[in-house]
VEXBA-760684 format. One record per residue: x, y, z of N, C-alpha, C, O in turn; residue number from 1; residue in one letter. Coordinates in steps of 0.2 Angstrom, whole numbers, plus 5000, padded with zeros to 4 digits. Layout:
<rs>
X / Y / Z / X / Y / Z / X / Y / Z / X / Y / Z / NUM / A
...
</rs>
This chain:
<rs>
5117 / 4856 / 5020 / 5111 / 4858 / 5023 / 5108 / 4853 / 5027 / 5107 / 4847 / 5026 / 1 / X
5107 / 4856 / 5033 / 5103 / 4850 / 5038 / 5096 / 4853 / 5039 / 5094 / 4859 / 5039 / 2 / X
5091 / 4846 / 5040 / 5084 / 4847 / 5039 / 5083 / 4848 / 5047 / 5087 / 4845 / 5050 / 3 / X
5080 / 4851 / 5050 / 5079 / 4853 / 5059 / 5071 / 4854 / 5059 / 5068 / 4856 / 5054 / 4 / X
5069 / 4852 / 5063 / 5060 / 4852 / 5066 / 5060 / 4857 / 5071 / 5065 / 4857 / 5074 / 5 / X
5055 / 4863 / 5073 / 5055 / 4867 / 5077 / 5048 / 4866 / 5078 / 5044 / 4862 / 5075 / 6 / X
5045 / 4871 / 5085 / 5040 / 4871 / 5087 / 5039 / 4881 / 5087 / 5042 / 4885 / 5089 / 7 / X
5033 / 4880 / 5085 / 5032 / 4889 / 5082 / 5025 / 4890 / 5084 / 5019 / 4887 / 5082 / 8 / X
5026 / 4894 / 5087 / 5017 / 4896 / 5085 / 5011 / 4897 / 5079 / 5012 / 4901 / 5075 / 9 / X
5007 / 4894 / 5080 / 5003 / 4894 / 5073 / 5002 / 4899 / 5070 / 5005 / 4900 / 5065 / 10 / X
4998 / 4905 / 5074 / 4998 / 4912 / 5073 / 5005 / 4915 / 5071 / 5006 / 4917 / 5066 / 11 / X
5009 / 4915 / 5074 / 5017 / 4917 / 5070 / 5018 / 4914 / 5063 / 5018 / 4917 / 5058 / 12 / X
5019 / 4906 / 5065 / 5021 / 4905 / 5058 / 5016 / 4906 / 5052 / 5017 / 4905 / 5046 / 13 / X
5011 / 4909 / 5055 / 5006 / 4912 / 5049 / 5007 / 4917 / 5045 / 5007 / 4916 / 5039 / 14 / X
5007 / 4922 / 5050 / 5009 / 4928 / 5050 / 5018 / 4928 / 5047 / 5020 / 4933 / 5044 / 15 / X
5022 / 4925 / 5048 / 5028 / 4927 / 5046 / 5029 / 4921 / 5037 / 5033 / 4922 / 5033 / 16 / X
5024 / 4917 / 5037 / 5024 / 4913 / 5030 / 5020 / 4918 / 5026 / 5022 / 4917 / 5020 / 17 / X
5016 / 4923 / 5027 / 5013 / 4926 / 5022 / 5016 / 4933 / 5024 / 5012 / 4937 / 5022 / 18 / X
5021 / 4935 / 5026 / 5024 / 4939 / 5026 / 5030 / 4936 / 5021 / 5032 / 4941 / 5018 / 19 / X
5034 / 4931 / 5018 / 5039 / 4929 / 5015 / 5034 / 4928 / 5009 / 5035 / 4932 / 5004 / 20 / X
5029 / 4924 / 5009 / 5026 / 4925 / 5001 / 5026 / 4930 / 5000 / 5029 / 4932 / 4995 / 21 / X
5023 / 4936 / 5002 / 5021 / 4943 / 4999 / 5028 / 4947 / 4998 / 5028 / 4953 / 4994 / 22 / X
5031 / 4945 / 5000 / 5039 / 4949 / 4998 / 5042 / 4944 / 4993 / 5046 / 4946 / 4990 / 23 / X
5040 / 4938 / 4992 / 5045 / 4937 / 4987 / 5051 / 4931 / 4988 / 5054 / 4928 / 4984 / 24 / X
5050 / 4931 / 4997 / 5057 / 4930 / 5000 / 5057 / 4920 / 5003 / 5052 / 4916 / 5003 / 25 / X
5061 / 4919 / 5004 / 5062 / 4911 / 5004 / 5061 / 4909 / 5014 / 5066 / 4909 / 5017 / 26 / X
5056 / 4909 / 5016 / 5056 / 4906 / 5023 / 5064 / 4904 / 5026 / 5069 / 4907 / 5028 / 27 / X
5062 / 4898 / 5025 / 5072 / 4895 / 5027 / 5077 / 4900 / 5026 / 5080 / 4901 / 5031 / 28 / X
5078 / 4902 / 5022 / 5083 / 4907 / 5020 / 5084 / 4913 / 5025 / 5089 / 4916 / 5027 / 29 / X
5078 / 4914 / 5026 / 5077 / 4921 / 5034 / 5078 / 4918 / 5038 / 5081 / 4922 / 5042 / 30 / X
5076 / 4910 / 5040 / 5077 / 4910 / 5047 / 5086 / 4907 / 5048 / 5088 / 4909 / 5053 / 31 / X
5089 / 4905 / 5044 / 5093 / 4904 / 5041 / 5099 / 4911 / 5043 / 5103 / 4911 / 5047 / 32 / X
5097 / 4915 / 5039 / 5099 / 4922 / 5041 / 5101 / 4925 / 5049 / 5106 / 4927 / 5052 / 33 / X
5093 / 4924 / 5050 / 5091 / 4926 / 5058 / 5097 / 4922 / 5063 / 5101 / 4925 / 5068 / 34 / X
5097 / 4916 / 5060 / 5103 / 4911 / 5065 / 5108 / 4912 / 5065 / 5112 / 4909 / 5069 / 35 / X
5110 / 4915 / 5062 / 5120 / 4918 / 5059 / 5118 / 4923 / 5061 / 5121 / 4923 / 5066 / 36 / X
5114 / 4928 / 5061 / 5116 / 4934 / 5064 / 5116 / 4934 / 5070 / 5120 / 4938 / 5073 / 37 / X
5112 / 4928 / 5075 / 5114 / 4929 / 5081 / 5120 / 4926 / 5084 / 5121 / 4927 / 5090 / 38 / X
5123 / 4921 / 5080 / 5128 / 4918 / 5081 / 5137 / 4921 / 5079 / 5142 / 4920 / 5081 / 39 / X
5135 / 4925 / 5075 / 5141 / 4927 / 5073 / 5142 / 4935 / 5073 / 5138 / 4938 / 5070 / 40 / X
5146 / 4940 / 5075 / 5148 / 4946 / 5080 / 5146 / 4951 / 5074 / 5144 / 4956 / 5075 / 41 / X
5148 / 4949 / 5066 / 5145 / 4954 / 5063 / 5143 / 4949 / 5056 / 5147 / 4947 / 5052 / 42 / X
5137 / 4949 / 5055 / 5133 / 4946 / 5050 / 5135 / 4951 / 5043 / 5136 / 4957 / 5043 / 43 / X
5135 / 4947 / 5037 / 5137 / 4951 / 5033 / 5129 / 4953 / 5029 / 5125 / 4949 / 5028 / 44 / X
5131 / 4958 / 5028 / 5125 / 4962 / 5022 / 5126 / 4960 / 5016 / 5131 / 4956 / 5015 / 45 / X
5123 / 4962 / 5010 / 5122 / 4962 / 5004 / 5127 / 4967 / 5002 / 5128 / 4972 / 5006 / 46 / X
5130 / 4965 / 4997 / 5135 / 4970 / 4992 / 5130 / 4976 / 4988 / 5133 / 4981 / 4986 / 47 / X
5124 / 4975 / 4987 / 5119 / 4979 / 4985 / 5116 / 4984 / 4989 / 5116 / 4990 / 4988 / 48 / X
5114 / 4979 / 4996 / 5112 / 4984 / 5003 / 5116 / 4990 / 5004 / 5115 / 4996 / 5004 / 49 / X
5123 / 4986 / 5003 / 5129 / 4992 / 5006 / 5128 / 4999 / 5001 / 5128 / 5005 / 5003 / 50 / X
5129 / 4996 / 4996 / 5130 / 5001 / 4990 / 5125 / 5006 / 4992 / 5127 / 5011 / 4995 / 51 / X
5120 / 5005 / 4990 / 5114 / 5008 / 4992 / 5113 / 5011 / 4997 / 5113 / 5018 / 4997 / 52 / X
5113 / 5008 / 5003 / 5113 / 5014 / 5009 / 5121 / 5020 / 5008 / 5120 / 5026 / 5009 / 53 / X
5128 / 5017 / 5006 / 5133 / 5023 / 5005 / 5129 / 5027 / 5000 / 5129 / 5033 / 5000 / 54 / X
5125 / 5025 / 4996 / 5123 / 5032 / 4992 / 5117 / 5037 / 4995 / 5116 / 5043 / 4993 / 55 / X
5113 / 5033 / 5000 / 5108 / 5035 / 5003 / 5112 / 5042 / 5006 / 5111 / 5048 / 5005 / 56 / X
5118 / 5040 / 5011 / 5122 / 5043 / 5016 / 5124 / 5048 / 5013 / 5123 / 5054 / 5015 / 57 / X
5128 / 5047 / 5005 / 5131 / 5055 / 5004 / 5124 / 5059 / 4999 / 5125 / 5065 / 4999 / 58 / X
5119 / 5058 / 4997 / 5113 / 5062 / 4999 / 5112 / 5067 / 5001 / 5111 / 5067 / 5008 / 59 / X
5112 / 5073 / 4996 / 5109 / 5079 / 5002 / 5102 / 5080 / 5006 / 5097 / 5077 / 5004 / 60 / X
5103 / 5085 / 5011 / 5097 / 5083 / 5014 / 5091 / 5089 / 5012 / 5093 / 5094 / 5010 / 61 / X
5086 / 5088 / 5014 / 5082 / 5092 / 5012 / 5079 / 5096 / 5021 / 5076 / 5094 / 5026 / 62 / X
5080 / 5102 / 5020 / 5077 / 5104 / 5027 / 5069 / 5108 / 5025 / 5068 / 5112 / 5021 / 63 / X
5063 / 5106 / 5029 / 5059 / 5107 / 5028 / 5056 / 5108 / 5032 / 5051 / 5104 / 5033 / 64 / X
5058 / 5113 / 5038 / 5055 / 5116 / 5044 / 5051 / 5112 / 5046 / 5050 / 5106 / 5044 / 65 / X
5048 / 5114 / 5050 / 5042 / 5111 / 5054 / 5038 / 5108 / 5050 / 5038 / 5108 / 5044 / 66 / X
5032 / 5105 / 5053 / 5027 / 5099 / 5052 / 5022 / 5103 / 5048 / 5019 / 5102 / 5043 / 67 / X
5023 / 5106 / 5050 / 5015 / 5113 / 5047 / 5018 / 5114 / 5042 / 5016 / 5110 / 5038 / 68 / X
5024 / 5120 / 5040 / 5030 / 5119 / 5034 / 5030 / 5112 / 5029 / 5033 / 5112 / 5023 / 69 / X
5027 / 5106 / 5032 / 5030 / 5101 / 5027 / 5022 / 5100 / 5025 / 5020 / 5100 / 5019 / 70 / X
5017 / 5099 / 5030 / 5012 / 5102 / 5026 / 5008 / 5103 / 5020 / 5005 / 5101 / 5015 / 71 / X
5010 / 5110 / 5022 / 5010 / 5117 / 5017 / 5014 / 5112 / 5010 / 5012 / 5110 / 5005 / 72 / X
5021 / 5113 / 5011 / 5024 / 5113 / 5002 / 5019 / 5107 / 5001 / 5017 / 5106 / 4995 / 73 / X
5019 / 5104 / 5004 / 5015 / 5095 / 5000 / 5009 / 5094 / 5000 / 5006 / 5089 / 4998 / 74 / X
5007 / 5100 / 5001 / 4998 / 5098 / 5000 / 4995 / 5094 / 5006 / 4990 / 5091 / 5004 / 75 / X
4996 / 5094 / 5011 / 4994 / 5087 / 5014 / 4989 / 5092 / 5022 / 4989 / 5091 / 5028 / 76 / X
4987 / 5096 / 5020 / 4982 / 5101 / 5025 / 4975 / 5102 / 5022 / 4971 / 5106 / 5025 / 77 / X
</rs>
């Protein structure tokens, strides 16, 4: 691990530090992330991620006509 000094906007690094506290998520490790993914032609995902969206995919879908139709069944008029 190497330590690197950067220059960030106050207001950014504000907004994206309390964006990491309230998720839970580790700052360095995102930007971290961010630098491999644009370094490298296919960054890899979570073995979790993955799972999950194939299960997302084979999911059926629900058709619920129009805006007015979705609506109606949901209460939302």
């Amino acid at each position: 691990m190497v330590l690197k000094t950067f220059n960030v906007g106050e207001s950014v690094y504000r907004k994206f530090s309390d964006f990491c506290k309230g998720n839970g998520i580790s700052m360095s490790r995102q930007i971290d992330f961010f630098m491999r993914s644009v370094v490298e032609e296919e960054p890899e995902a979570r073995e979790e991620y993955l799972k999950k969206l194939d299960r997302i995919r084979k999911q059926r879908t629900i058709h619920i006509g129009s805006l007015e139709n979705f609506k109606k069944r949901y209460g939302l008029e």
